[in-house]
N, C-alpha and C positions, 0 to 999 in steps of 0.2 A: 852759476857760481860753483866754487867749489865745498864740497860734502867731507867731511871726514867719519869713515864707517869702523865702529873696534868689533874684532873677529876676534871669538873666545871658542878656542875646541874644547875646553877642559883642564889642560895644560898651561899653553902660550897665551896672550893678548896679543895679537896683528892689527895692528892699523892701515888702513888701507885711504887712497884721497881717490875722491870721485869727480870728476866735470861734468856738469848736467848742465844742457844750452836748453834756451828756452825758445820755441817755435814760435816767431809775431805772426799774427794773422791782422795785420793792418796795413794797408798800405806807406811806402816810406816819407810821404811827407803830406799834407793837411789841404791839399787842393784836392777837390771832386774829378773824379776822373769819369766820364761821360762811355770812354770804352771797355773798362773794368766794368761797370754796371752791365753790358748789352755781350760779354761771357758766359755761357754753360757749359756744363760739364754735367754730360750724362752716360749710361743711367746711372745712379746710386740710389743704392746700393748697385755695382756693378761685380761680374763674372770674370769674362773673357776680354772687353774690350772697354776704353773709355774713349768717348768722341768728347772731344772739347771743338764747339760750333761760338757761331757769333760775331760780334765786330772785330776782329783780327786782322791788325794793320802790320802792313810790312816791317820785317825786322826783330816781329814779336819772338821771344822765348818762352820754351811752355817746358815743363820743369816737374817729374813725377816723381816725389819725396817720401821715405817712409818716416814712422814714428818716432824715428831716433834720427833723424836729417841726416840720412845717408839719400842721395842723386839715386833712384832707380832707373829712369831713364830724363833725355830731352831731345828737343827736337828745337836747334834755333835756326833765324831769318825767318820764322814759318808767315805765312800771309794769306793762308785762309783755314777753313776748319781741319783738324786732325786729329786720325786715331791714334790710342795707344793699343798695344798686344799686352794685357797685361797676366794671361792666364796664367804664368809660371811664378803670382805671388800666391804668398800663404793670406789666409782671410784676414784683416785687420784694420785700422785705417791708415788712411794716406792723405798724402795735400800733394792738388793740382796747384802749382804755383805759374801767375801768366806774367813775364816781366812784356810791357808793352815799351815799344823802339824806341830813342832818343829819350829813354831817361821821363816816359809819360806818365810812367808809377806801374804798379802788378797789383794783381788779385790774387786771394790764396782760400781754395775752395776744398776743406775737408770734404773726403769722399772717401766709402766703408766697400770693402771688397770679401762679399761673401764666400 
């Protein structure tokens, strides 16, 4: 939604409007998805790299998000397991997000980066 924040130096009153979006960690509709469940993403806490292994079927998109849903990286059509490089973030957490192909649904698997 949107926030409204009032900023007082002493002097003025500044009013400022915030958008703050909210991260789902659900999948987008109410059918069991068989190849979301049989997804990893290791290690996590990870370093340098994270390997996302598992059932990965063609077409899949794999999607590395920070805290504040900015795309740090993706890698789509992928169709079997892949690393990501991710030594150049700062420590915090992040979501592996896995849209699986033809609209099958996604996983979205917080993971902390020491």
């Amino acid at each position: 939604g949107i926030y409204v924040a009032r900023l007082y130096n002493g002097c003025d009153t500044t009013y400022i409007s915030i958008r703050l979006g909210v991260f789902p960690f659900t999948t987008p509709n109410s059918i069991h998805n068989i190849e979301a469940d049989e997804v990893n993403v290791s290690p996590n806490p990870f370093n340098d790299e994270l390997i996302i292994s598992g059932k990965i079927s063609e077409g899949t998109t794999i999607r590395l998000i920070d805290a504040f849903g900015r795309e740090i990286a993706i890698r789509k059509n992928v169709s079997a397991s892949n690393t990501i490089s991710v030594a150049h973030l700062l420590a915090g957490v992040y979501f592996v997000e896995v849209w699986f192909g033809d609209d099958k649904g996604r996983k979205v698997i917080p993971v902390i980066k020491n």
